[in-house]
C-alpha positions in Angstrom: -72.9 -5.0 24.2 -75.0 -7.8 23.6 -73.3 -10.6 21.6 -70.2 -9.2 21.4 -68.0 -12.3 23.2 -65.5 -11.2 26.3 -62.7 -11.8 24.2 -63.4 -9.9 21.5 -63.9 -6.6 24.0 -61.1 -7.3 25.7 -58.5 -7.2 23.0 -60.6 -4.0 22.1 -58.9 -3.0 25.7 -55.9 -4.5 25.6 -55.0 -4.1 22.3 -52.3 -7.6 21.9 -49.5 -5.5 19.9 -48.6 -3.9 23.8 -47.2 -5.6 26.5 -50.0 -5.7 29.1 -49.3 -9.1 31.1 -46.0 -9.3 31.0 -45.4 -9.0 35.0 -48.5 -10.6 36.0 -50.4 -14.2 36.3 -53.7 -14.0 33.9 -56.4 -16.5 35.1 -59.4 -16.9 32.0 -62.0 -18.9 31.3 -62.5 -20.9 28.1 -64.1 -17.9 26.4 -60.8 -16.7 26.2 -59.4 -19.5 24.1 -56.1 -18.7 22.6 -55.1 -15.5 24.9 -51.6 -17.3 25.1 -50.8 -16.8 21.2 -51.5 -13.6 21.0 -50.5 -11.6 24.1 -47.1 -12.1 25.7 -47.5 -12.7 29.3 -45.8 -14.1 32.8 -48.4 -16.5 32.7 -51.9 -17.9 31.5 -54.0 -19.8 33.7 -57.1 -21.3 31.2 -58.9 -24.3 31.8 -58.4 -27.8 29.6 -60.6 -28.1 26.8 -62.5 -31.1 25.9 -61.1 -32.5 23.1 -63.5 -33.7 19.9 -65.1 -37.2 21.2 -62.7 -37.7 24.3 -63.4 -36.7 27.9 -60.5 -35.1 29.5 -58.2 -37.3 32.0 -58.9 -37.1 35.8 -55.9 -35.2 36.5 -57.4 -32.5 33.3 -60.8 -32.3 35.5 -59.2 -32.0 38.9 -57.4 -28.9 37.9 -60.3 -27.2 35.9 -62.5 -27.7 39.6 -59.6 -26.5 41.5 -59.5 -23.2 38.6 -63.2 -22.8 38.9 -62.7 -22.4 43.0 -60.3 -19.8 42.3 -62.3 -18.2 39.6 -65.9 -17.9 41.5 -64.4 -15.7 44.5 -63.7 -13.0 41.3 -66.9 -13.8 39.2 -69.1 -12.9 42.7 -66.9 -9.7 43.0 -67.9 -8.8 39.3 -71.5 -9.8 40.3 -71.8 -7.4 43.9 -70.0 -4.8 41.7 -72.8 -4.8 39.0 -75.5 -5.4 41.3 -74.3 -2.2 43.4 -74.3 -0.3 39.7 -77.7 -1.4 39.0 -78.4 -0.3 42.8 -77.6 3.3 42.5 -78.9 3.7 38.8 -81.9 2.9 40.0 -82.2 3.6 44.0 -79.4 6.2 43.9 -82.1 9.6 43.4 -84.5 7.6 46.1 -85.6 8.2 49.3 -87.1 5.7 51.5 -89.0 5.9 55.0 -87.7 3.3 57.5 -83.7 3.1 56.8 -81.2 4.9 54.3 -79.7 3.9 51.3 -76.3 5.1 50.6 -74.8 4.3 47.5 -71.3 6.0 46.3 
């Protein structure tokens, strides 16, 4: 896909004229900048933005670290789930001596 930005693919997915989020709790990142304008949803976690020559308060900077927390456990699922994708594209038709592979 290249550098085609998360957002743009996933309003290719989720096209905004549907109701996608409407019973569920959507937690972004800051590459998804404006999500609560154009989908209607329960509701939109996204982290503070810095504004233009300010820093953002304390309070702004505790919840985007206690956001991150909660967002790493998923980013390291998406990471073992393309990791195992790369694993069987490339090890999947293998055979090695000394232990088995199985990938599904």
């Amino acid at each position: 896909m290249g550098k085609t930005h998360d957002y743009r693919i996933f309003k290719e997915e989720f096209p905004p004229t549907e109701d996608w989020f409407t019973e569920h709790e959507v937690h972004v990142d800051l590459g998804f900048y404006g999500i609560e304008k154009d989908y209607a949803g329960k509701a939109f976690s996204i982290p503070h933005k810095k504004p233009k020559q300010q820093e953002l308060t304390q309070e702004q900077k505790a919840e985007n670290k206690l956001r991150a927390r909660q967002r790493v456990t998923v980013e390291h699922s998406i990471c073992g789930f393309s990791t195992g994708q790369k694993l069987s594209r490339n090890c999947g038709r293998c055979t090695y001596s000394g232990f088995s592979l199985s990938v599904q």
